[in-house]
N, C-alpha and C positions, 0 to 999 in steps of 0.2 A: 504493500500500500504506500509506503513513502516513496514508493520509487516515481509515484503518479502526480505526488505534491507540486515538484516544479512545473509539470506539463499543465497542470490546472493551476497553477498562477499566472502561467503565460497565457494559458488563451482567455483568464480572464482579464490580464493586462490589457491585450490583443483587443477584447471585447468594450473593455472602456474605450480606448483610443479611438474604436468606431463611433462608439458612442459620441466621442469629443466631438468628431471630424463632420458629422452629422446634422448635434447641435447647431456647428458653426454655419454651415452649409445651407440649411432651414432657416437659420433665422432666430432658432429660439435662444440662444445666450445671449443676443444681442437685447428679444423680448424682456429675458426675466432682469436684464442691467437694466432696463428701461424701469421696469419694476420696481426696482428697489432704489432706483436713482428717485422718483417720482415720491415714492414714500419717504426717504429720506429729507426730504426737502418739501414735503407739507404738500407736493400738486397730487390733484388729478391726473393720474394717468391716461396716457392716451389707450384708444381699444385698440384690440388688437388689427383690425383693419385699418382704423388710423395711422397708425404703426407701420406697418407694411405700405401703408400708401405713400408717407413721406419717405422712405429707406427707399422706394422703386423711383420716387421723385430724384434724391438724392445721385443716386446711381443715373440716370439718366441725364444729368446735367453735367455729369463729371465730364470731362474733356477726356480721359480713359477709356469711357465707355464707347464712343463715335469707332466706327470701323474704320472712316476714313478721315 
């Protein structure tokens, strides 16, 4: 049975890491800082469509995002 410990620490290493890369990807660690930035500081938070609206706002004004 020990011989199985490190094999099941990595894939559950492995398994957060997706998890991170996911978060990032979606959108949600970006939500729940919005979250907690908003609580800390006494506002209203935005919904979460509001949310998403301004971030596709944002992205789309960057001078990055233009193909050409």
């Amino acid at each position: 049975m020990s011989g199985r410990t490190p094999l099941i620490a990595a894939v559950g290493e492995a398994l957060r890491g997706v998890r991170w890369y996911l978060r990032q990807v979606d959108g949600s660690a970006r939500w729940e800082e919005h979250l907690r930035s908003a609580a800390e500081h006494g506002h209203a938070p935005l919904t979460r469509r509001e949310f998403e609206r301004r971030r596709a706002d944002a992205r789309a004004g960057s001078v990055s995002s233009r193909c050409c």
